[in-house]
N, C-alpha and C positions, 0 to 999 in steps of 0.2 A: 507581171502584174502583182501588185503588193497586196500580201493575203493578212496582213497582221500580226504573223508570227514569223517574220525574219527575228536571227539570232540579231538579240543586241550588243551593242559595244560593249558596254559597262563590263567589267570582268569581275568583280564582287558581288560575293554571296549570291544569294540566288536567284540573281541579274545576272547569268554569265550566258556565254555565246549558245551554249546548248538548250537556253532555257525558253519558253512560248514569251514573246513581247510584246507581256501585258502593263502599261503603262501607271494603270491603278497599283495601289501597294496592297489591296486583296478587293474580295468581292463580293464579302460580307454584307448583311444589310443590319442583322441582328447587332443588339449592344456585347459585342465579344471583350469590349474591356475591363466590361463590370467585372467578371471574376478574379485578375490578375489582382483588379485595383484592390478591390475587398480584401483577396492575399494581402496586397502590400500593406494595406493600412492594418491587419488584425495583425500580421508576425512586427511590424515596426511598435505598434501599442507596446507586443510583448517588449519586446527589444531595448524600446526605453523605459518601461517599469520596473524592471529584471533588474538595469544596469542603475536603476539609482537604487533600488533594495540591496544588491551587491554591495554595492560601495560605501551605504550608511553604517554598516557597521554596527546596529542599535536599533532595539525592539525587534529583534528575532527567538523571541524566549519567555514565554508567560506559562509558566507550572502548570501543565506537564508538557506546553506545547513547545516544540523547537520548530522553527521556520525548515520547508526543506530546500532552501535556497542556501540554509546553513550547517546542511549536515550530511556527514558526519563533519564537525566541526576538529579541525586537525592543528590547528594554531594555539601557543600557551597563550591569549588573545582574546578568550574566548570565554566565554560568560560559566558560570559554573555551572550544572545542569545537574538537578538530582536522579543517579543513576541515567543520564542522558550520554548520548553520542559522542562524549568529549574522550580525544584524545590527543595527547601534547604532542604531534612526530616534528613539528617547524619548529617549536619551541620558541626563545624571545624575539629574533630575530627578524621574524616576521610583524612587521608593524602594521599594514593594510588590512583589511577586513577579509574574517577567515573565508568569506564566501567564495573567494576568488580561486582558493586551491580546490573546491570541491567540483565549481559548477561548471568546471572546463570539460567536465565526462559525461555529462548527460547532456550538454551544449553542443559538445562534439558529435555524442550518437545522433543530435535532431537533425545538427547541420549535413551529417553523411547517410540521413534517413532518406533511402526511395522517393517518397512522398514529398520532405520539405525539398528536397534538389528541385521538383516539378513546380513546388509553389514556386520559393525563391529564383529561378530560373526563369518562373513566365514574369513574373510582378517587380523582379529588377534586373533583371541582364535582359529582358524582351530575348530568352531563346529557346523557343519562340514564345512571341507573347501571346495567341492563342492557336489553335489548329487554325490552317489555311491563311494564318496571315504571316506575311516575310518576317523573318527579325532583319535591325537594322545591323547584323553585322558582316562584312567584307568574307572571311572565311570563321571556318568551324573546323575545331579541332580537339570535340567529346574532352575526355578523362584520359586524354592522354598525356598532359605535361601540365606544368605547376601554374597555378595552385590548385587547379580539381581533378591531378591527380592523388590526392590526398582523400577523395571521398572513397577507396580503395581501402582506406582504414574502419571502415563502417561493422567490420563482422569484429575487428578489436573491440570498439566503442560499445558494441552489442554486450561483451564480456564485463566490458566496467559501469555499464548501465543495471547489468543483470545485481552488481553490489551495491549499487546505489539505492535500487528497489529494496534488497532486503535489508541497509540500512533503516529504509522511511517505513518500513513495513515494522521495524524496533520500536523506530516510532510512535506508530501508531498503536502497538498494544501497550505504550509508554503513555499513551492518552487516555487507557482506562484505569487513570488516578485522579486522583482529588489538588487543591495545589500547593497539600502538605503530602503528597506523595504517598497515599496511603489507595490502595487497592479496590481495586469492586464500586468503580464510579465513571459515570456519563456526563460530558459538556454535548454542549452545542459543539464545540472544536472538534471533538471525540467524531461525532456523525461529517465533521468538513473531510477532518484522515481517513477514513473508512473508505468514503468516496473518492479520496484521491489514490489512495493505495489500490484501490481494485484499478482505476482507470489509468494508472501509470503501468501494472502490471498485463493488463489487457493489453497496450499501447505497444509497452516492451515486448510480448508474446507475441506481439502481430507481427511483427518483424521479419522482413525478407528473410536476412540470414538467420535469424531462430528457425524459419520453416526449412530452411534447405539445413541447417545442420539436425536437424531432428528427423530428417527423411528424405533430401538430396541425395545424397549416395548408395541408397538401399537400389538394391537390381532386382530384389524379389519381395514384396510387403508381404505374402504369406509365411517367410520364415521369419520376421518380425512382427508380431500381429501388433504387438504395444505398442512399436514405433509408429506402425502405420497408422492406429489409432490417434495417439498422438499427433500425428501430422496433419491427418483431416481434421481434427479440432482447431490446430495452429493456423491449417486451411482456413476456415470458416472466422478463426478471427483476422486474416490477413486480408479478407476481404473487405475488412471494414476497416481500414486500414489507415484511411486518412479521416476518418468522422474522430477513429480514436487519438489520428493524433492532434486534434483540434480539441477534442475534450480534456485530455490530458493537459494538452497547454493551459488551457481554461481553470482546470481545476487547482493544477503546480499552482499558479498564479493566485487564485483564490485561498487557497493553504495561507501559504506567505501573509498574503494582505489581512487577514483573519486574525495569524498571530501579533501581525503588525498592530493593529485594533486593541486587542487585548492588554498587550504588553504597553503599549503606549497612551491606557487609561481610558480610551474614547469609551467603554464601556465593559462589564464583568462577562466573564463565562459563565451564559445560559448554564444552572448544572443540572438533571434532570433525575440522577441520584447518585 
């Protein structure tokens, strides 16, 4: 007598013989897509405003702000910056927009981040695209062969993410100038940096691999009290782990666009003294 769960034919993904033959592709009733989608449309927004800011090449730079879409800026290429982030290592030979050699190491830490793997993973690969619903693929085969075994590199990207923060963090106390460079002054830009440096650094600290290397291999936290200390702070931001890193997104983004405004005349830097 046919009970509903003979194994079925299909031998792909998680249709195979061993599996209950449930005929629906889940049994959901709730809108389980909303999430993914919202993923996909907020990270693609970022995706294509990043990649035409990248590639402009122009209005990254209004006295004393630098876009940090462009810095450190490492190309002879590169607008002149009073006491700013410029350093010549490409030199002439590089002709494309400097943003391209810098933003590969904060790109890389997002794309090998815990977090964005789960967005990016439900909202365009469907795997899976939410709990309890099938992905549509044949087999699974994790971070073990190319190309996502490359997300393996994530505790490197943490290291050149960690320079990139105290670059913008230059930055930012490079915003308390005027925009003849003179010292002991506040824009409205000033208060956009402040809020992005704390929330890139929040971001960057929550970090899987910042918490296990700052307290992952200790066997005893009472002969390290600092570390331990340390670690349950990293704790507590780790937990928040993905609001930070949709903030941060938010905010990187808003930086840029800001200096973008500025530098490109739409109107002055609010200066408050």
């Amino acid at each position: 007598m046919a009970t509903g769960t003979e194994p079925q034919q299909n031998s792909g993904g998680v249709r195979t013989r061993t599996r209950a033959a449930i005929t629906a592709p889940h049994l959901r009733t709730d809108r389980w897509w909303l999430a993914p989608a919202v993923t996909a449309a907020g990270l693609l927004a970022f995706v294509v405003y990043s990649t035409w800011r990248a590639f402009a090449n122009t209005h990254y730079y209004a006295a004393p702000y630098v876009s940090p879409f462009y810095s450190p800026c490492l190309a002879e290429n590169c607008r002149t910056m009073g006491a700013g982030p410029n350093a010549d290592l490409f030199g002439a030979w590089w002709a494309i927009s400097p943003a391209i050699i810098i933003l590969i190491f904060p790109l890389g830490f997002r794309l090998t981040c815990y977090y964005y793997r789960k967005a990016y993973y439900r909202a365009f690969w469907a795997s899976p695209p939410a709990c309890a619903v099938a992905e549509p693929h044949r087999k699974y085969t994790g971070e073990t062969r190319f190309p996502l075994i490359l997300q393996n590199l994530h505790r490197y990207f943490f290291y050149a993410a960690l320079l990139v923060a105290a670059v913008l963090t230059y930055d930012t106390v490079l915003a308390f100038r005027d925009p003849h460079y003179r010292w002991g002054h506040m824009g409205l830009g000033t208060l956009v940096f402040l809020a992005n440096i704390v929330l890139i650094w929040a971001y960057t600290l929550s970090c899987h691999s910042c918490r296990h290397i700052v307290g992952g291999k200790l066997k005893h936290f009472s002969k390290h009290p600092v570390r331990y200390r340390t670690w349950q702070f990293i704790g507590k931001l780790n937990a928040r782990h993905m609001q930070l890193a949709w903030a941060s997104l938010l905010s990187v983004a808003l930086a840029d666009f800001y200096v973008y405004l500025v530098a490109s005349g739409v109107f002055d830097d609010p200066r408050f003294f």
